[in-house]
C-alpha positions as CSV (number, residue, x, y, z in Angstrom):
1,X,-4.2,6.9,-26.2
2,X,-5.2,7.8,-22.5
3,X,-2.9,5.2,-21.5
4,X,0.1,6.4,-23.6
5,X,-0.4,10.0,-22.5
6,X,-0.5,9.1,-18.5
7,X,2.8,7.0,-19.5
8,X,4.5,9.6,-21.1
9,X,3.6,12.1,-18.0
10,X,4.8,9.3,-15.7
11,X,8.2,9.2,-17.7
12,X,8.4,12.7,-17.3
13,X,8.2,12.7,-13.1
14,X,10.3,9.5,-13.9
15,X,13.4,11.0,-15.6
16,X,13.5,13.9,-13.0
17,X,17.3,13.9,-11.6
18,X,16.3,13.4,-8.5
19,X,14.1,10.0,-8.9
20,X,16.4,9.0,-11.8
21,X,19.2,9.0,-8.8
22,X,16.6,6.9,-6.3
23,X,15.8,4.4,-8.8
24,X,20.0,4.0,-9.6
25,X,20.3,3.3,-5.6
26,X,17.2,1.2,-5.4
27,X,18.3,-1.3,-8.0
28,X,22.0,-1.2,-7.2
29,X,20.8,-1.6,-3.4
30,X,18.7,-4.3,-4.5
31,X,21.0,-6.1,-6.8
32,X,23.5,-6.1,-4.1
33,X,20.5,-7.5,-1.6
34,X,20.4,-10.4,-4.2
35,X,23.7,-11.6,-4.3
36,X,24.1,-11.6,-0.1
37,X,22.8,-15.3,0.5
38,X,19.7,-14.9,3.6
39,X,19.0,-11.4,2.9
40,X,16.0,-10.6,0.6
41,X,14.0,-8.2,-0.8
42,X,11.7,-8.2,1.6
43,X,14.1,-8.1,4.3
44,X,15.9,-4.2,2.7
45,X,12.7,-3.2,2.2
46,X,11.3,-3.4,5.7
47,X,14.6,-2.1,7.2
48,X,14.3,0.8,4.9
49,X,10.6,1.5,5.8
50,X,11.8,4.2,8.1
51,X,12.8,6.7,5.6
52,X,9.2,7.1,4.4
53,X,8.9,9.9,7.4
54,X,11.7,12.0,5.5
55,X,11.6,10.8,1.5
56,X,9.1,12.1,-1.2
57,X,6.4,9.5,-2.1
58,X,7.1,9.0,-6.0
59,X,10.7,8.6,-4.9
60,X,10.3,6.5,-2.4
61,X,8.1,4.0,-4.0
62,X,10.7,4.3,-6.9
63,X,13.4,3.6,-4.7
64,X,11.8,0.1,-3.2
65,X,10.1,-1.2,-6.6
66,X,13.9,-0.7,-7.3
67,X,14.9,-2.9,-4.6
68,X,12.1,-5.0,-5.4
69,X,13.1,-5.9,-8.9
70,X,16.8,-5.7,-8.2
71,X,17.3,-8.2,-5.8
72,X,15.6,-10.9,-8.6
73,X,18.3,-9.8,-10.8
74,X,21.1,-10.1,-8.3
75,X,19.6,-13.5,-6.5
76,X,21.0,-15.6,-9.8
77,X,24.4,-14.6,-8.8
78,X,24.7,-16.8,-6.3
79,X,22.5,-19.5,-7.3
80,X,25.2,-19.7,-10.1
81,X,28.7,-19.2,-8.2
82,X,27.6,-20.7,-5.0
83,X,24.7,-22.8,-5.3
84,X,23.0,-20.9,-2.5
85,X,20.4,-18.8,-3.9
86,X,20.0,-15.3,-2.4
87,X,16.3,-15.3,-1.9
88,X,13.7,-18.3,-2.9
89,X,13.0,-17.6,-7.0
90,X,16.5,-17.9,-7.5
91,X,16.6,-21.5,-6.4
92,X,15.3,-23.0,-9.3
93,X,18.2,-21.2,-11.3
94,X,20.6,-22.8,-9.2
95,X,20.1,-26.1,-10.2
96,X,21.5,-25.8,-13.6
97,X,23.0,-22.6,-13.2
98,X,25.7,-23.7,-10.6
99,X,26.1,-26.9,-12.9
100,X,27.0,-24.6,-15.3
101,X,29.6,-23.0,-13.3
102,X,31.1,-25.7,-12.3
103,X,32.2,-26.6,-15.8
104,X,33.3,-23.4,-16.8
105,X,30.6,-21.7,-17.9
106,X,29.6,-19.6,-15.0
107,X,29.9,-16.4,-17.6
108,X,26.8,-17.7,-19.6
109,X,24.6,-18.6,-17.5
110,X,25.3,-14.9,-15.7
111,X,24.7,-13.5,-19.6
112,X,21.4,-15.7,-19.8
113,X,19.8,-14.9,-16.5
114,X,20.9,-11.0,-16.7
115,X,19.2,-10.8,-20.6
116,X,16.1,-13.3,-19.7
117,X,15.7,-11.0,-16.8
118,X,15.6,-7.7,-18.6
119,X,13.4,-9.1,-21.5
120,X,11.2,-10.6,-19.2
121,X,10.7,-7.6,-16.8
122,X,10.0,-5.2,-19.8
123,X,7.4,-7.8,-21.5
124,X,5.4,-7.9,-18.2
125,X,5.6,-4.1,-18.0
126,X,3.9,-3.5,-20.8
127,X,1.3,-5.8,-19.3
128,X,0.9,-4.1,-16.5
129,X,0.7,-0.4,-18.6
130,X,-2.0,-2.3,-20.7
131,X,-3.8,-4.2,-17.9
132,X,-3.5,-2.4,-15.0
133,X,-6.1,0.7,-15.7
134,X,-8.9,-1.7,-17.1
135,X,-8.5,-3.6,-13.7
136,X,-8.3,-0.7,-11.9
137,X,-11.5,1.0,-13.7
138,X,-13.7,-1.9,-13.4
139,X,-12.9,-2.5,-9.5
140,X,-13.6,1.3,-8.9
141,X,-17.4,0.3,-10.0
142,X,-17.1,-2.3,-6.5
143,X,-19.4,-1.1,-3.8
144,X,-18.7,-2.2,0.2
145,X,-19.8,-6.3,-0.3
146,X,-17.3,-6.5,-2.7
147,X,-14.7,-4.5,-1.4
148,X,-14.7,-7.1,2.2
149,X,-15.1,-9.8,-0.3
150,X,-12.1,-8.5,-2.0
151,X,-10.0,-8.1,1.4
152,X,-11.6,-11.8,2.7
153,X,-9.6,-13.0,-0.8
154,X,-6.3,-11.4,0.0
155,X,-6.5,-12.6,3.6
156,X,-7.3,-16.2,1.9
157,X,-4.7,-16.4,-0.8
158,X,-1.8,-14.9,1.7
159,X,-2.7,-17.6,4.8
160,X,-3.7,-20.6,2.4
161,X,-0.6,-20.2,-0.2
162,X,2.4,-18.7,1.8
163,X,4.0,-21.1,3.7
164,X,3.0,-25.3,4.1
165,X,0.0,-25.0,5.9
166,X,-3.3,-23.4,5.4
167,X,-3.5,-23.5,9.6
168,X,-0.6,-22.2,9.9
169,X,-1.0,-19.2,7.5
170,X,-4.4,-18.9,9.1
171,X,-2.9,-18.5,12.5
172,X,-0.2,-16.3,11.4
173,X,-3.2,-14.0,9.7
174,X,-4.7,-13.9,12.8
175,X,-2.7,-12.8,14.6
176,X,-2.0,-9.7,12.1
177,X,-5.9,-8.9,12.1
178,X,-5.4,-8.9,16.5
179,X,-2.1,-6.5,15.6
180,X,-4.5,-3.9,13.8
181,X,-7.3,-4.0,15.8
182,X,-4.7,-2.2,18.9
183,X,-5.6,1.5,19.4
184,X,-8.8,3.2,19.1
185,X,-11.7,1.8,17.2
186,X,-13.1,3.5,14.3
187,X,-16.4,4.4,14.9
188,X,-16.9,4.5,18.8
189,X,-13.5,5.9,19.4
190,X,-13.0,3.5,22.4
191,X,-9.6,2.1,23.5
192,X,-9.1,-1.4,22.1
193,X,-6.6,-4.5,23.4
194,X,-4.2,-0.9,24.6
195,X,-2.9,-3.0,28.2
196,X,-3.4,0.9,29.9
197,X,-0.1,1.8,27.5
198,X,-1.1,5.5,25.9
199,X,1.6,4.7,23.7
200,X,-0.9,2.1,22.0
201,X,-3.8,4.2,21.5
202,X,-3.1,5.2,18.2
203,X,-2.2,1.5,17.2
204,X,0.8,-0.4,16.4
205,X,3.2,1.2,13.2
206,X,3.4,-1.0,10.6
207,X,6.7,-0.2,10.1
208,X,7.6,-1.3,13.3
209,X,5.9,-4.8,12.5
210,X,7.8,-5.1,9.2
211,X,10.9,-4.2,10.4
212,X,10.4,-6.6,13.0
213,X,9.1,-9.4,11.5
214,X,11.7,-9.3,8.5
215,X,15.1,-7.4,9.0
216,X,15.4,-8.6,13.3
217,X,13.8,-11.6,13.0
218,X,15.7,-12.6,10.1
219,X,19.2,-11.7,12.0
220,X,18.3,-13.3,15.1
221,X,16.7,-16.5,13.1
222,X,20.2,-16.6,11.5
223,X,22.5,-15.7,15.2
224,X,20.3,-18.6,17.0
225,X,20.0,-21.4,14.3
226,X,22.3,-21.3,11.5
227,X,25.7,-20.8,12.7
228,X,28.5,-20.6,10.5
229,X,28.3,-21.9,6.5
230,X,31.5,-23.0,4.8
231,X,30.7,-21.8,0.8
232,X,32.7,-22.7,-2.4
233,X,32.9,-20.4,-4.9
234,X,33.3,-21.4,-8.3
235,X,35.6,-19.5,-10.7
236,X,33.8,-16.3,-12.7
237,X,34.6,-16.9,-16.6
238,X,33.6,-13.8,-19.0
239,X,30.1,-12.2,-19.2
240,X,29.0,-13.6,-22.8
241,X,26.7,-15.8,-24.8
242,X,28.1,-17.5,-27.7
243,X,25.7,-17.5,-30.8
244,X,24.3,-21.5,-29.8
245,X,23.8,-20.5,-26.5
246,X,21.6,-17.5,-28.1
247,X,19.8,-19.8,-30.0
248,X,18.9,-21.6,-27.2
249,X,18.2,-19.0,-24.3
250,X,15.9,-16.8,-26.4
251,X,12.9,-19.4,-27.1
252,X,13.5,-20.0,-23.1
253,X,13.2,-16.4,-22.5
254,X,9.8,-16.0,-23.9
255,X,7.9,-19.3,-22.9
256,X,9.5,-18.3,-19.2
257,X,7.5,-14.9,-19.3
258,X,4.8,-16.4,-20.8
259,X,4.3,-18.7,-17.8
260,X,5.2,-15.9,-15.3
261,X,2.9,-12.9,-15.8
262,X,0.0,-15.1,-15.4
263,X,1.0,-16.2,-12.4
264,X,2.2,-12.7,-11.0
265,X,-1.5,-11.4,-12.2
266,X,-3.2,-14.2,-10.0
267,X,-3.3,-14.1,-6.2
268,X,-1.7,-17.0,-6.3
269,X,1.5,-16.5,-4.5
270,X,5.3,-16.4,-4.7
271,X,7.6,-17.3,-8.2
272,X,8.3,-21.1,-6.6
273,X,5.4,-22.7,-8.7
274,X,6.5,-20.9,-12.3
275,X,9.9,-21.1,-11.9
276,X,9.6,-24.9,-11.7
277,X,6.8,-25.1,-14.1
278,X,9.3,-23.0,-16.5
279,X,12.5,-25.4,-15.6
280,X,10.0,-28.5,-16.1
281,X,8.7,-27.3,-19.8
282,X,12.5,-26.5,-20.9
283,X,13.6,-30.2,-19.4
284,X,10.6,-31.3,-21.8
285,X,11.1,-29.9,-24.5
286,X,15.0,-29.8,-24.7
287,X,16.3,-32.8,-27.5
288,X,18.9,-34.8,-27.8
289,X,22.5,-33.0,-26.7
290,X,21.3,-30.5,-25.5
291,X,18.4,-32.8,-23.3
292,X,21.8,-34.9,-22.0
293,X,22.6,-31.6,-20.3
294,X,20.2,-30.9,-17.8
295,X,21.5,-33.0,-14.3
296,X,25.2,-32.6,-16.4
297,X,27.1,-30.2,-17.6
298,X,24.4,-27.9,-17.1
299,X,21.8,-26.6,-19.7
300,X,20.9,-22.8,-20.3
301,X,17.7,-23.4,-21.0
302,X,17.3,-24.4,-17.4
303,X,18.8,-21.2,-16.2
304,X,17.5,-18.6,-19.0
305,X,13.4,-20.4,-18.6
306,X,13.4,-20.0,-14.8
307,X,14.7,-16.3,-14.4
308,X,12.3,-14.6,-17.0
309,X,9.9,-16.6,-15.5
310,X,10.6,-15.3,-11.9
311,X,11.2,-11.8,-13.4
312,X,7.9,-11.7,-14.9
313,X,5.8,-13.0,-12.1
314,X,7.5,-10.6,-9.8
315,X,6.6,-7.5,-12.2
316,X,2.9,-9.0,-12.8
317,X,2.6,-9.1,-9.1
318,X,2.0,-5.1,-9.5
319,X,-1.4,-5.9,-11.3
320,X,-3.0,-7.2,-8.3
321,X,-1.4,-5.2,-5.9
322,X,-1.9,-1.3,-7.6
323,X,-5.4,-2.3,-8.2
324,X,-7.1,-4.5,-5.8
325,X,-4.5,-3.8,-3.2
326,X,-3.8,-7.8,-2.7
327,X,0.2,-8.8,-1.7
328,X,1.3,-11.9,-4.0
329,X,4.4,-12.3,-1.6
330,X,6.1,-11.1,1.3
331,X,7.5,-7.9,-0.2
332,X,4.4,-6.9,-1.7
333,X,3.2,-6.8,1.5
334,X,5.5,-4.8,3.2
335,X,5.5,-2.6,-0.1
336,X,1.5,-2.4,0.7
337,X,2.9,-1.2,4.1
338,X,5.2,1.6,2.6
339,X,2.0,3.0,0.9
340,X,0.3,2.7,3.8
341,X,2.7,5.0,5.8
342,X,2.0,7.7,3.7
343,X,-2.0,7.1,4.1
344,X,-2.0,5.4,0.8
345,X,-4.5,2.6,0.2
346,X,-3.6,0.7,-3.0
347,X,-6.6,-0.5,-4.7
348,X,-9.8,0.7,-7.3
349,X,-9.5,4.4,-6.5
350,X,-5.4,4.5,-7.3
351,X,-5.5,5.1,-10.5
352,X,-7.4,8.1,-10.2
353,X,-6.6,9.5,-6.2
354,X,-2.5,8.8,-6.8
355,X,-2.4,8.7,-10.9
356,X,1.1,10.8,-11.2
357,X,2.1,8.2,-8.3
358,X,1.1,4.8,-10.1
359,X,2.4,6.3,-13.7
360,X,5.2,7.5,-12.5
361,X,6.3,4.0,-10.5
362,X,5.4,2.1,-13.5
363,X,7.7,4.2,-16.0
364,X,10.3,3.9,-13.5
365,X,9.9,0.0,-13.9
366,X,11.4,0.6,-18.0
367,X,14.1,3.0,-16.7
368,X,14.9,0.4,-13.7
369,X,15.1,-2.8,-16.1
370,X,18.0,-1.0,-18.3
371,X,19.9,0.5,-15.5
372,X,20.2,-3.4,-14.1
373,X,20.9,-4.3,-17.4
374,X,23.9,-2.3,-17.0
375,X,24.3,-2.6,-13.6
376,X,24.4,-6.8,-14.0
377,X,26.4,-7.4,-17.1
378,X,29.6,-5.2,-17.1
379,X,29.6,-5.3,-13.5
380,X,28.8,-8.7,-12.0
381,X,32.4,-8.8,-10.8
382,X,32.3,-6.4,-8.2
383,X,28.7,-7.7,-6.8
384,X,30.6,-11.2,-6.9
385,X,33.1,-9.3,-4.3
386,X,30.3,-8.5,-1.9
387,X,30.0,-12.1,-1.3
388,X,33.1,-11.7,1.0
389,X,31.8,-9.5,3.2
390,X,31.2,-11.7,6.8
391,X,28.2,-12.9,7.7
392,X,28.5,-11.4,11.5
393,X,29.5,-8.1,10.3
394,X,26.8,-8.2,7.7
395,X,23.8,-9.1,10.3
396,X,25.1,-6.5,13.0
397,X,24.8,-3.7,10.5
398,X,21.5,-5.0,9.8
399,X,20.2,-5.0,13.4
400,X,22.0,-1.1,14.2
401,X,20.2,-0.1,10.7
402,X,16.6,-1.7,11.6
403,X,16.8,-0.1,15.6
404,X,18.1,3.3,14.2
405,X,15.7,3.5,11.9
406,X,12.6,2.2,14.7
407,X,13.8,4.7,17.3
408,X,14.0,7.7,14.9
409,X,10.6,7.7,13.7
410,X,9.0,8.5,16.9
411,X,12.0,8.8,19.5
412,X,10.5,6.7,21.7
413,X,12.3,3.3,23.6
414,X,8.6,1.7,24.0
415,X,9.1,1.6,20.4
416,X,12.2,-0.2,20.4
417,X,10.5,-2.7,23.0
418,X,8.0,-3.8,21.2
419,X,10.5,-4.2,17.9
420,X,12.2,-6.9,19.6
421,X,9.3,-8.3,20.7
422,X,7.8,-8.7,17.2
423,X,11.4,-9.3,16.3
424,X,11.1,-12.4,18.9
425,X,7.7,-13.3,17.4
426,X,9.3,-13.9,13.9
427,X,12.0,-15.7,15.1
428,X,9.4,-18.3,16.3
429,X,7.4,-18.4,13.7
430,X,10.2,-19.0,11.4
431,X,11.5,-21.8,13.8
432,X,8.2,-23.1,13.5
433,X,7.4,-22.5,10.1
434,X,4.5,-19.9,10.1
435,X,4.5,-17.4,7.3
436,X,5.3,-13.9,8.2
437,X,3.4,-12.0,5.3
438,X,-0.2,-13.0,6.5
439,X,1.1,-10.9,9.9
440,X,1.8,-8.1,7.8
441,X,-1.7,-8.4,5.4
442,X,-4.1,-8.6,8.2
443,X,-2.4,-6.0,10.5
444,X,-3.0,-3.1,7.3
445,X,-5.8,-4.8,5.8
446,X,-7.6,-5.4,8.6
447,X,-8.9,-1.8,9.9
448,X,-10.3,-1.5,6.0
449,X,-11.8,-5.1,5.7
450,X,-13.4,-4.0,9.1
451,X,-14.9,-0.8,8.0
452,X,-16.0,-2.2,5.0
453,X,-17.8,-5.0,6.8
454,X,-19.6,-2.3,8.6
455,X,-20.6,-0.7,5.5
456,X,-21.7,-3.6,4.1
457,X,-24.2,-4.7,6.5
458,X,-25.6,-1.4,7.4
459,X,-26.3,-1.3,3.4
460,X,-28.3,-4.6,3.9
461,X,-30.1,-3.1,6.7
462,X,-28.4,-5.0,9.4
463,X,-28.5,-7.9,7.5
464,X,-25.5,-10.3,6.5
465,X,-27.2,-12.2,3.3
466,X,-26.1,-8.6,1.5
467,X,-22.7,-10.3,0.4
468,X,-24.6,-13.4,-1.4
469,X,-27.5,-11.1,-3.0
470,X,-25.1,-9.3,-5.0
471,X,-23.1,-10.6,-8.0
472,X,-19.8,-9.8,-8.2
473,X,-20.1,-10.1,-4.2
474,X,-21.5,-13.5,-4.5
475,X,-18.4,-14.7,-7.1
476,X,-15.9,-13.8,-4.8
477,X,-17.6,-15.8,-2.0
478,X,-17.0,-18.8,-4.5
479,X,-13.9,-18.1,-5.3
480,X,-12.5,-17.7,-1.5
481,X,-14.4,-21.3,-1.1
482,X,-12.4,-22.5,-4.3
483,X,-9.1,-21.0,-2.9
484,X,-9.6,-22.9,0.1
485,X,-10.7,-26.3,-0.8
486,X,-9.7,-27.0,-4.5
487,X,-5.9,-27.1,-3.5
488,X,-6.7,-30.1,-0.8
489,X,-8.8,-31.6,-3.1
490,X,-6.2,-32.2,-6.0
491,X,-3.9,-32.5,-3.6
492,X,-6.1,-35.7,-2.2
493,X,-6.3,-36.5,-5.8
494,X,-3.0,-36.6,-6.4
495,X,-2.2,-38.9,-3.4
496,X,-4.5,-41.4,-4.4
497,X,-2.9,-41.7,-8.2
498,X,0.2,-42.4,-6.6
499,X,-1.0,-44.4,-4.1
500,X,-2.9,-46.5,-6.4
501,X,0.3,-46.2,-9.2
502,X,2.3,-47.8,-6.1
503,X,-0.5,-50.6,-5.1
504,X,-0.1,-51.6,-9.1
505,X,3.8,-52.0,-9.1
506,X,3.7,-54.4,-6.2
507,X,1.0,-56.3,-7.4
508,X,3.0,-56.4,-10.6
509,X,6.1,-57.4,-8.6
C-alpha cells in the first residue's frame, strides 16, 4: 500500500500542467531524436544538460526520461523506411522491419513496433514501481565497503561491456576517474592536476564533459569521417495491423518484455544482446509460412519481439540506476550527470532524500508511454518528414545549441576551450573505438568511490582486508572478478567449439 500511496502522490506532481507540458516536449523531442539517423538519446540529452541551471528538478528529469524513452520509440522509424536505424536498439528492428517495407507493409510494422513499445514500456514500469523501493531499501542498509564495492561494479560493468574491448573501456574509464580527480581534493583541500588555471579549482563540469563527449564529438565524428549518405526511402502505407498480424505481434510483444526487463535490471549493458536474443527466439519459434518470412518478405514477429524487448530493457535500466546509482548505457550516464548537476546522487538514500523526485519521474514514465502512443501512431507522417531535413544544417544547429548552452552556464570562453577539447577527445576515441560512457561514469563517480574508499579503510583501522571481512562487501568482490573474467572465459569456450566443430568437417571432408 506504501508503494501505491507514494505512486498516487507522484501522479499528482506528475499531472501538474506544467510537467504534463515537459514530458509532451520531452517525448516529442525525443521521438523526433529517433527518427534523425546519427543522433541519439544520449546525444539530446547531453546538449540539453545546460538547462538544468534554469529548469525545476522534477521537470527536468521529466523532460530527459522523456527524451530517454522517446527516442526508442522514434529509432524504429527509420530502421523500417530506411534501413538505417536512428540509434543502436533499433537495428535489430531493421532487419525485418525494412523488409517489411519494402513489400508494402511499412504501415504494420510501424503499428507493431509503436504497440510492442507502449505495452512493453508500461509492463517494465510496473516493475520498476514494484522493484525499485525493495532494491532501494535493502542497499540503504550498505555501509562504506560496500558502497566502493558497489561503485568498483559500475566502473567494471561500464569499461568491460560498453564497447569491444575490456582495455579499451578500461582506458576510456580512466581517463574519466583522472577528469574528476581536477580541482581541489576533498579532505586536504589542496589543488589537484589544476595546470595553475583558477578556473580548474573547482573541477571540471560534467556538463561540459557530456556535451563534449556526445553532442560535439558526435558532429565533428560525422563532418570528418562520414561525408555525405545517399538514403532510399521506401513508400509509408497506413498505420494498421490487420487481425493475423495481431495474432502474431501480441505473443512477440510479451516474450520481448520478458527477455528485456531482466536485462535492463542487470548491469549488464546496452539493448544489443536482448534485442537479438528476442529476434533469435521469434526466428525459432516462428512455423511454417510464417517461418518462410523472416530473410523475405519480412516477418512481424521479428519487428514486434525486438522493440518491446528494447523498450523494456531501456525502462528496467531505471532499477539499477535510481537505486544503486549504476548507468546500463550511455544515456543513463549522462542522465546520472543531470542528477548530478543539481547535487543529486542517485543510489540507496533516493528513495527517501528525493522521494517526491523518484515518484514523481516514475509516474511520468505511464503518462509518457501514452502520450507516444499518440504521438507515434496518428502521427508518424510528419516525424517521417523530418527525415528531409539536411544532414549539414542539422549538425550546425547541433554544434551552435551545444556552445550556446556551454558558454551560458558560466559565461566564461575557458569553458568553451576546454569543450572542444573534450569535443576533440571524443572524436578520437570514436575513430578509435573507445567507449565514451566509462568517461562520463568515472569523472561523477569517481570523487564518491574515492570518499568511500577513505571511509572504508579508516573503518578497518587503516586496513584494506575491511572489504573481504564483510559479506555483502566480500560478494561484490566476486562478482566484479566474475564480471571480468567469466565473459573471456566462454568467450574462449566458444572459440574452441567452433574451432573443434571446424577441425571435424575437414577431417570429414
Amino acid at each position: 500500500m506504501e508503494i501505491f500511496d507514494a505512486l498516487l502522490a507522484g501522479f499528482a506532481t506528475a499531472i501538474t500542467p506544467a510537467n504534463l507540458l515537459w514530458a509532451l516536449v520531452g517525448c516529442a523531442l525525443g521521438t523526433a531524436v529517433g527518427v534523425l539517423p546519427g543522433i541519439g538519446p544520449a546525444v539530446a540529452v547531453a546538449m540539453l544538460l545546460p538547462i538544468t541551471a534554469k529548469v525545476e528538478v522534477t521537470a527536468s528529469m521529466i523532460f530527459f526520461a522523456g527524451i530517454y524513452y522517446g527516442a526508442m520509440y522514434g529509432g524504429s522509424t527509420t530502421s523500417i523506411l530506411l534501413n538505417t536505424p536512428g540509434e543502436t536498439a533499433s537495428m535489430v528492428t531493421a532487419m525485418e522491419g525494412n523488409k517489411m517495407a519494402k513489400s508494402g507493409r511499412a504501415g504494420a510494422a510501424l503499428a507493431t513496433s509503436a504497440i510492442g513499445s507502449f505495452v512493453a514500456g508500461t509492463i517494465a514500469t510496473v516493475v520498476v514501481t514494484l522493484f525499485a523501493p525493495g532494491v532501494a531499501e535493502f542497499a540503504v542498509k550498505l555501509g562504506p565497503p560496500e558502497y566502493f564495492m558497489l561503485m568498483v561494479l559500475a566502473f567494471t560493468t561500464v569499461s568491460a561491456v560498453l564497447g569491444q574491448s575490456a582495455l579499451r573501456g578500461m582506458t576510456a574509464l580512466f581517463v574519466g576517474l583522472a577528469l574528476g580527480c581536477v580541482g581541489m581534493d576533498q579532505i586536504s583541500g589542496a589543488a589537484r592536476y589544476t595546470a595553475g588555471q583558477m578556473e580548474l579549482l573547482d573541477g571540471i563540469d560534467i556538463v561540459l564533459v557530456a556535451v563534449g563527449l556526445f553532442a560535439v564529438a558526435e558532429v565533428l565524428y560525422a563532418a570528418i569521417y562520414e561525408g555525405t549518405v545517399n538514403e532510399t526511402q521506401n513508400k509509408m502505407s497506413r498505420v494498421h495491423m490487420t487481425a493475423r498480424d495481431w495474432k502474431r505481434s501480441w505473443p512477440a510483444w510479451l516474450r520481448g518484455t520478458l527477455i528485456g526487463t531482466p536485462f535492463g535490471c542487470i548491469p549488464a549493458g546496452g539493448t544489443e544482446i536482448p534485442t537479438f536474443l528476442s529476434y533469435a527466439t521469434e526466428k525459432k519459434l516462428a512455423k511454417g509460412e510464417d517461418k518462410a518470412e523472416f530473410g523475405g518478405k519480412g516477418a512481424i514477429e521479428g519487428v514486434a519481439g525486438p522493440e518491446a524487448a528494447n523498450n523494456a530493457t531501456v525502462t528496467a535500466a531505471l532499477i539499477p540506476l535510481l537505486t544503486l546509482g549504476i548507468p546500463t548505457s550511455n544515456t543513463t550516464a549522462v542522465l546520472l550527470g543531470a542528477f548530478q548537476n543539481y547535487g543529486i546522487n542517485p543510489g540507496p538514500q533516493l528513495f527517501t532524500s528525493s522521494a517526491a523526485l523518484v515518484w514523481a519521474l516514475i509516474a511520468s514514465l505511464y503518462i509518457g508511454n501514452v502520450m507516444l502512443l499518440v504521438l507515434n501512431l496518428p502521427m508518424v507522417g510528419l516525424w517521417v518528414k523530418l527525415l528531409k531535413i539536411p544532414r549539414p544544417q542539422l549538425y550546425a544547429g547541433i554544434l551552435i545549441f551545444a556552445t550556446v548552452g556551454a558558454y551560458g552556464m558560466r559565461q566564461s570562453t575557458f569553458d568553451l576551450f576546454l569543450l572542444y577539447a573534450i569535443g576533440l577527445l571524443g572524436v578520437l576515441m570514436r575513430r578509435f573505438d573507445f567507449p565514451t560512457a566509462p568517461v562520463v561514469v568515472g569523472m561523477i563517480l569517481g570523487p564518491l568511490a574515492e570518499a568511500q574508499m577513505r571511509n572504508a579503510v579508516s573503518i578497518g583501522e587503516g586496513s584494506w582486508w575491511i572489504f573481504l571481512q564483510r559479506p555483502m562487501s566480500l560478494t561484490l568482490v566476486i562478482i566484479v572478478l566474475a564480471v571480468l573474467i567469466l565473459p573471456r572465459l566462454l568467450r574462449r569456450w566458444a572459440e574452441r567449439n567452433l574451432a573443434r566443430a571446424r577441425q571435424n568437417v575437414d577431417d570429414v571432408s
